[in-house]
N, C-alpha and C positions, 0 to 999 in steps of 0.2 A: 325519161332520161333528160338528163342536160347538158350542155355542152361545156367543156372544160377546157376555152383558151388558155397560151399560155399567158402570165401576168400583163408579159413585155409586150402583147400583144392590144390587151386591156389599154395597158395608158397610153398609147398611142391613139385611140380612142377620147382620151379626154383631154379637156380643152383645159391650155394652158392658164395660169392666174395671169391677171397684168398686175405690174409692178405698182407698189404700194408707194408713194409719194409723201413723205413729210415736210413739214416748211422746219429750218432747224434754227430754233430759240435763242441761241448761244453766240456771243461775238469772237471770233478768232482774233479779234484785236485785244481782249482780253486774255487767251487762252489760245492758243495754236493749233495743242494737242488734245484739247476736249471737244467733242459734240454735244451738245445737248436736243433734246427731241421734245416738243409738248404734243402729244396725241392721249385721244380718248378712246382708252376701251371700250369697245364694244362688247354690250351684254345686258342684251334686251329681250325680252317674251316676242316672239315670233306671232305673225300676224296669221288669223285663224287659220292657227294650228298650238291651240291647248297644251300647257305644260311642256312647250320645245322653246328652247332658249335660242336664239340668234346670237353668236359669237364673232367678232373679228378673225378675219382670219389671220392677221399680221401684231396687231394692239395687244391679243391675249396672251404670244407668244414675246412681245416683247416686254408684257407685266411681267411673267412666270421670270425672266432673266436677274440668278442672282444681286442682291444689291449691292454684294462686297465687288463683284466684277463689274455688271453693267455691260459688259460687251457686245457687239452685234457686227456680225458682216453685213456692212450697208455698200452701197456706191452713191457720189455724190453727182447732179448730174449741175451743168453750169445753169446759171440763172440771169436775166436781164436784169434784176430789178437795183435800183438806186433809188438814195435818196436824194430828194433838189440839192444842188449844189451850193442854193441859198438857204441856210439854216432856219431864218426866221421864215421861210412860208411854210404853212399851216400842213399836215401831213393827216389823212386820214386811213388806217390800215386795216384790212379785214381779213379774217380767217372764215372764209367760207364751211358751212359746213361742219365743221369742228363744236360750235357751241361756247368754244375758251374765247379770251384773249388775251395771249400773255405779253403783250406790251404796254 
């Protein structure tokens, strides 16, 4: 025999995702009303473990999001980051992680 908790009981059981973190690509000084995102899908061969795909869990669901819409409930969280105040010092910027760089 088995036992048959109920569902609600199950995920209380599992452990929460942590929030998914994007850096957003896009200048509100161009654009007010737009977000833009650069993130890389995830979807790579799984480390020994043959013919299992490793999927993002966040990346994949936001490729699948029609292109005529694009929409996504996000939240934005505040950020320190500035640039020098002085234009001409030299700025070097990096996307950890990511693999891109869309600047």
């Amino acid at each position: 025999r088995s036992c048959k908790p109920p569902f609600g009981a199950v995920l209380e059981l599992v452990t929460k995702l942590t929030p998914r973190y994007y850096t957003i690509s896009s200048s509100s000084a161009k654009d007010a009303t737009t977000l833009h995102l650069t993130v890389k899908v995830v979807r790579e061969p799984m480390r020994n473990a043959e013919g299992r795909t490793k999927v993002g869990v966040c990346s994949t669901q936001l490729e699948a999001l029609p292109a005529s819409t694009g929409r996504a409930a996000v939240f934005v969280r505040p950020s320190a980051f500035r640039l020098p105040a002085d234009p001409t010092k030299p700025v070097i910027m990096v996307g950890p992680g990511t693999g891109i760089a869309p600047f």
